[in-house]
C-alpha positions in Angstrom: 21.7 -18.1 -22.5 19.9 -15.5 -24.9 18.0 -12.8 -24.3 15.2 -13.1 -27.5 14.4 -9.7 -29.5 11.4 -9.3 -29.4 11.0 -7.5 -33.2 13.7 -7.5 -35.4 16.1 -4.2 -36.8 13.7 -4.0 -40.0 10.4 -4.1 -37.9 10.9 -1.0 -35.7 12.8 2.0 -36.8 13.0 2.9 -33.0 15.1 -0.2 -33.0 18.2 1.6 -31.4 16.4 3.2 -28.6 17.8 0.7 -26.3 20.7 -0.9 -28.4 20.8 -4.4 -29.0 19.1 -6.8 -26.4 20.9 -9.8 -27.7 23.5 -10.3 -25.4 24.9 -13.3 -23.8 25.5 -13.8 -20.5 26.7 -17.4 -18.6 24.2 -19.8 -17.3 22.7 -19.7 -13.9 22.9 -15.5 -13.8 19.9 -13.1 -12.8 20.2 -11.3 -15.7 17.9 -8.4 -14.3 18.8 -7.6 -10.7 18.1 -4.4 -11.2 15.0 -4.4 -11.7 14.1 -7.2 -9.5 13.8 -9.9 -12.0 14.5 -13.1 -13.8 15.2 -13.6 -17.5 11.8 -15.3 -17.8 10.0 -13.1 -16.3 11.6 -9.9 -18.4 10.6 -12.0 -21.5 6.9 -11.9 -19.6 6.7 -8.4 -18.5 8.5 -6.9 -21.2 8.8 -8.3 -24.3 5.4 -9.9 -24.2 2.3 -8.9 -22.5 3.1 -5.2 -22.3 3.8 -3.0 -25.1 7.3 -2.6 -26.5 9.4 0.7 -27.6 8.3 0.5 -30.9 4.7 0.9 -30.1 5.0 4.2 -28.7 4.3 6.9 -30.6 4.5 11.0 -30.5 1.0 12.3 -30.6 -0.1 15.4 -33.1 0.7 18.8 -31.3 -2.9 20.6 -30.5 -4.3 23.1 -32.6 -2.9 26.3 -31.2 -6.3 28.3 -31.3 -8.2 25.9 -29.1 -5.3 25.3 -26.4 -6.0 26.9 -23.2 -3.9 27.3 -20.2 -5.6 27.7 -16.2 -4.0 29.0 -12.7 -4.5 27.3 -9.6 -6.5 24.4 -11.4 -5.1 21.5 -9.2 -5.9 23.1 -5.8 -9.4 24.1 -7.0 -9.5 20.4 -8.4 -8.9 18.9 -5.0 -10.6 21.6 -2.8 -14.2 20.4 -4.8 -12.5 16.9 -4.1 -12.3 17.3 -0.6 -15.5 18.7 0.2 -17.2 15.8 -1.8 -15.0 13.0 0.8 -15.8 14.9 3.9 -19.6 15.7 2.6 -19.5 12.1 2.4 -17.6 10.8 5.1 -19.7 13.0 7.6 -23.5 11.6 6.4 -21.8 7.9 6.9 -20.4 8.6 10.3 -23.7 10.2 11.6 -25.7 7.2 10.7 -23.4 4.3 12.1 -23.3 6.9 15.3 -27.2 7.5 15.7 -27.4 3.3 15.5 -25.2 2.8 18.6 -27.2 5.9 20.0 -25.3 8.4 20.2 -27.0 11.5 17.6 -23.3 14.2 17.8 -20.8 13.7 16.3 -17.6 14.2 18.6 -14.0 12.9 19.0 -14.8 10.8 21.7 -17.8 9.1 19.7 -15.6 8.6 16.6 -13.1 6.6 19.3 -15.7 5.0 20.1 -17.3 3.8 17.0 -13.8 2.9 15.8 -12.2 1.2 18.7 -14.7 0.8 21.0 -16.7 -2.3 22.6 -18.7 -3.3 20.0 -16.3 -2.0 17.0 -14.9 -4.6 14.8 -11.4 -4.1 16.5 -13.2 -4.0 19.6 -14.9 -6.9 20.1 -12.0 -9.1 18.5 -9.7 -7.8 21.1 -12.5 -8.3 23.5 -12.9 -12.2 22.5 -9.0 -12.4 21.9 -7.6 -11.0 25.3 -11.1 -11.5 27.4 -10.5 -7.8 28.8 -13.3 -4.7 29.4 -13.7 -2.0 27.3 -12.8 -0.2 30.0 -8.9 -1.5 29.7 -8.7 -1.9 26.3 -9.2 2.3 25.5 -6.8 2.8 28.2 -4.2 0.7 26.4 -5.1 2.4 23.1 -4.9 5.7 25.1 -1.6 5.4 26.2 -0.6 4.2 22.6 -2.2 7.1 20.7 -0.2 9.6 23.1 3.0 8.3 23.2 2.9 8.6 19.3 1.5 11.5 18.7 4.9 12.6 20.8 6.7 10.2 19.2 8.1 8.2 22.3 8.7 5.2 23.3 7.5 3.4 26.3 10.3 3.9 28.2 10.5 7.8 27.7 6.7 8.1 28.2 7.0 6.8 31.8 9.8 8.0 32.5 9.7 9.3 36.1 11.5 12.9 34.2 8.7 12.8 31.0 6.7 15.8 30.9 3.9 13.4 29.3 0.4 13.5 32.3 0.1 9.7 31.6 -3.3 10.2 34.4 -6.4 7.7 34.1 -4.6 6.2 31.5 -2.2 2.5 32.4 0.8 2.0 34.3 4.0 0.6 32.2 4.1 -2.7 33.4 0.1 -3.8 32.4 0.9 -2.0 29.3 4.2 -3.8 28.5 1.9 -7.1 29.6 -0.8 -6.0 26.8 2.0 -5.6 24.2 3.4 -9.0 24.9 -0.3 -11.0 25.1 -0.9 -9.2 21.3 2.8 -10.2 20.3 2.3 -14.5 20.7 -1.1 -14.5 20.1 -2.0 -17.0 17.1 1.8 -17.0 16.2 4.1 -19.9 15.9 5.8 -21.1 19.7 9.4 -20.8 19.7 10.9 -24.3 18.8 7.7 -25.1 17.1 8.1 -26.1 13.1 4.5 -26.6 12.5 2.7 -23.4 11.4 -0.6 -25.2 9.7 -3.7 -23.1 10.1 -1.9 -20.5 12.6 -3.7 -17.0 11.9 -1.4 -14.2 14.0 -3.5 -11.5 15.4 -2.1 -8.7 13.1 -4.0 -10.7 10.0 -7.4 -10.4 12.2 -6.6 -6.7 13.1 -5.5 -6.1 9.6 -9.1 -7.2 8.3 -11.1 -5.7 11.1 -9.6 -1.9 10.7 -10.1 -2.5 6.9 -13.5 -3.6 7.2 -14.2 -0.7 9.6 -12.6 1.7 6.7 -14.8 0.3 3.8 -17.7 0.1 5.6 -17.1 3.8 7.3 -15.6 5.6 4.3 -15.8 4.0 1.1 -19.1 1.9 0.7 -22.2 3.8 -1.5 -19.3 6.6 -2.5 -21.2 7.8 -5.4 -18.8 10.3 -6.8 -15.4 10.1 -8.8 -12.8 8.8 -5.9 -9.1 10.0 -5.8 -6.9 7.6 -4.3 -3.3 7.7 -3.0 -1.5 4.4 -1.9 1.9 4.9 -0.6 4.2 2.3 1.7 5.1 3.0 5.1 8.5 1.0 5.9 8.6 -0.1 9.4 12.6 -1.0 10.9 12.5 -4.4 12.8 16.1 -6.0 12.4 16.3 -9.6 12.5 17.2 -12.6 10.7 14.7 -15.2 12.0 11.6 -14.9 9.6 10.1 -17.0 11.9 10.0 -14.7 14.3 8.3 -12.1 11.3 4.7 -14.4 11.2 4.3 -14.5 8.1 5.3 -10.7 7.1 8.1 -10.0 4.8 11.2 -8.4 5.7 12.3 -6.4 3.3 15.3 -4.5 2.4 14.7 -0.6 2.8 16.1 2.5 1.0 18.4 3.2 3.7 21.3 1.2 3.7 21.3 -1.6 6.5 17.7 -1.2 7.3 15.7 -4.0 6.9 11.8 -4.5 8.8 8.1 -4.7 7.1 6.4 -2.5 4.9 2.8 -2.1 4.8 0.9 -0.3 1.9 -2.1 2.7 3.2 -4.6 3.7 0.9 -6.0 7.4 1.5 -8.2 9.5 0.1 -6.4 12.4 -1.9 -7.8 15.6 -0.9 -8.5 15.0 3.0 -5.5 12.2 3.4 -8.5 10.0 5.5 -7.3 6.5 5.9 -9.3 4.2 3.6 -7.4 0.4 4.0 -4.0 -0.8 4.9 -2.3 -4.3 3.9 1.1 -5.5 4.8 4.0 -7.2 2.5 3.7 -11.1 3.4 6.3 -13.3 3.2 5.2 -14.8 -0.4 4.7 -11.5 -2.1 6.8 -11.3 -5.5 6.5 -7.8 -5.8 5.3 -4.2 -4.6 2.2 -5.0 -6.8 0.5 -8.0 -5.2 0.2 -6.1 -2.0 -1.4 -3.1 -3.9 -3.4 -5.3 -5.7 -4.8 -6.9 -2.6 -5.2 -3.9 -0.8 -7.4 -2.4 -4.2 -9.2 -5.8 -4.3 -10.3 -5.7 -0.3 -10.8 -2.5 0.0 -12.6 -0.8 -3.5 -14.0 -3.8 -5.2 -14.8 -7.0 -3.0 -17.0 -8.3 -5.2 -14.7 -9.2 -8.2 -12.8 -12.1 -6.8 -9.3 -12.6 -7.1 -9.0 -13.1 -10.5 -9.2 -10.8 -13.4 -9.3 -6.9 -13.2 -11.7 -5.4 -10.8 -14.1 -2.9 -11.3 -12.8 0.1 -10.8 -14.5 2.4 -12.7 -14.4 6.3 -11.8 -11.6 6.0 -10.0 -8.1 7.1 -10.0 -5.0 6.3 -8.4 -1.8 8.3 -7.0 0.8 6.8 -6.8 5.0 7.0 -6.9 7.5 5.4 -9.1 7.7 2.3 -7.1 4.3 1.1 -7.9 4.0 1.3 -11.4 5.3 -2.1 -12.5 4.4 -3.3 -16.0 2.2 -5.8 -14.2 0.2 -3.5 -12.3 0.0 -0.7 -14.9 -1.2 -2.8 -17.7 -2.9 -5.7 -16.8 -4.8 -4.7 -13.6 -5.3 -1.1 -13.1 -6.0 -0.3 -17.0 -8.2 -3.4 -17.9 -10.5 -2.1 -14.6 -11.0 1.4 -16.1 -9.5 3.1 -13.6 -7.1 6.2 -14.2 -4.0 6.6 -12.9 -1.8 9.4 -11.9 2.5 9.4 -11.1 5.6 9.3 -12.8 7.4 5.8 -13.8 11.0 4.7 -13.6 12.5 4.4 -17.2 12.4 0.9 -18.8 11.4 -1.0 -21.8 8.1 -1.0 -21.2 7.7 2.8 -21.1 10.9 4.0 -23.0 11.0 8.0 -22.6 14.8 8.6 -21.8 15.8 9.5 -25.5 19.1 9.0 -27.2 20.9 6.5 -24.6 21.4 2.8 -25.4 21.9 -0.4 -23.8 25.0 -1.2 -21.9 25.6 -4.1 -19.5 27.0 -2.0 -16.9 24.4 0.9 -17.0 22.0 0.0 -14.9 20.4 3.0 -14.8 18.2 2.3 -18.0 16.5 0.1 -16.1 15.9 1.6 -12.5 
């Protein structure tokens, strides 16, 4: 098996950036571990759709005399940024307050409005679990302290924690909440068939980005700053039936494996604006992104095609910016993008180096 050149030596005078791609390897081998590929889908990602190392090109250096060089531009840049998302945010809260009554604005409202009784969260976990309001802020209570102290269960309650647990649960209803939430909608153990089975944490999923878009992002008027980075969550096991439909994945660290979900914030005020999880099917770090940009910033456009994303610009790390995402989703919408990239084909600025089989770095 060959891997096919895309240009030949006497089309590209960069031709040697990356030595010479024709090399053959047996039958049957993942040519492109390393970057998470097969040898049909480099040919797709890289040597097709997006553009190759010969396309690149040095721009002309600026005219001296009209080159000008500013201090402190990027916190200005996102102090104007963040008063526009909290000018914003503020005007949308007050309205969806003063319709369920309540005229200030306070923390205990803004539980409320998010997680209360007739929240989106609220009232599925109402019709889920059939329990009051009453009991379900308690729960949430008792979850929202024990991580902002980062415990667990066990050292919050523990008779020596230093934790005031008052007017909130005791451990054993709250151990009994986890467990309802943990087999609701999920697949019975010894039970194959998994036809139309929806798992609570899709429903909660969609009802906490529903509450985001229509709390934070809907009628934004002004250019939006977005960061999306991953959390990785550690959950070790090796039944992915027991993962409902999430994908384990394989993180930095070595030996740690568990789910990784992908939160969207706004830049200058770091306010949560959607969150979508890796599912078991996911190819790549890019179709959960794309979802989550889909849902969340441009419902409208379908699934197919690139959105409408005019306006809008995007922070994000190395790990996102596959060829995929970069040039046939985010710059097709108009949006504008912001982050460095890990060197490979598709954006070749690691000079003077060529190809070798056993340097893998040229490619992550």
């Amino acid at each position: 098996m060959q891997v096919e050149q895309q240009i030949s030596e006497q089309d590209s005078e960069d031709y040697d950036l990356f030595g010479d791609l024709n090399l053959d390897y047996a039958d049957g081998i993942n040519l492109f571990n390393e970057i998470n590929c097969s040898t049909e889908d480099y040919r797709t990602l890289f040597q097709s759709q997006q553009p190759a190392s010969y396309q690149w090109r040095d721009v002309e250096s600026p005219n001296p005399y009209n080159t000008s060089a500013t201090v402190d531009g990027a916190c200005q840049q996102l102090w104007a940024q963040g008063k526009m998302e909290i000018t914003f945010v503020r005007e949308k809260v007050k309205k969806a307050l003063a319709a369920l009554g309540k005229p200030e604005a306070s923390i205990d409202n803004l539980v409320e409005l998010m997680f209360g009784q007739r929240s989106n969260i609220g009232r599925l976990l109402g019709e889920k679990l059939t329990i009051s309001d009453e009991s379900l802020l308690k729960y949430l209570g008792t979850y929202f302290l024990a991580a902002a102290y980062n415990l667990s269960q066990n050292q919050i309650y523990n008779k020596h924690s230093f934790v005031n647990t008052e007017g909130l649960t005791d451990q054993k209803n709250y151990q009994s909440f986890w467990n309802s939430l943990a087999k609701m909608g999920c697949i019975e153990k010894g039970n194959t068939h998994a036809r139309g089975l929806r798992p609570l944490w899709i429903d909660v999923e969609h009802a906490l980005n529903e509450t985001c878009r229509e709390l934070f992002i809907e009628g934004a008027d002004f250019y939006v700053r977005v960061t999306i980075d991953d959390d990785k969550m550690h959950y070790e096991t090796k039944d992915q039936q027991s993962a409902q439909g999430l994908k384990i994945a394989q993180h930095v660290r070595d030996n740690r494996k568990g789910f990784v979900a992908h939160t969207a914030c706004y830049t200058a005020s770091g306010l949560p604006i959607g969150i979508e999880w890796e599912r078991s099917n996911d190819d790549t770090t890019a179709t959960a992104t794309e979802r989550l940009i889909r849902t969340q910033l441009s419902p409208m456009s379908g699934q197919n095609g690139p959105p409408m994303l005019a306006n809008t610009q995007f922070c994000m790390d190395r790990g996102y910016w596959l060829p995929s995402l970069l040039y046939d989703f985010l710059t097709p919408s108009g949006a504008d993008v912001l982050g460095t990239v890990k060197r490979c084909p598709m954006f070749p600025f690691t000079y003077e180096q060529k190809l070798a089989q056993s340097n893998s770095r040229l490619f992550s």
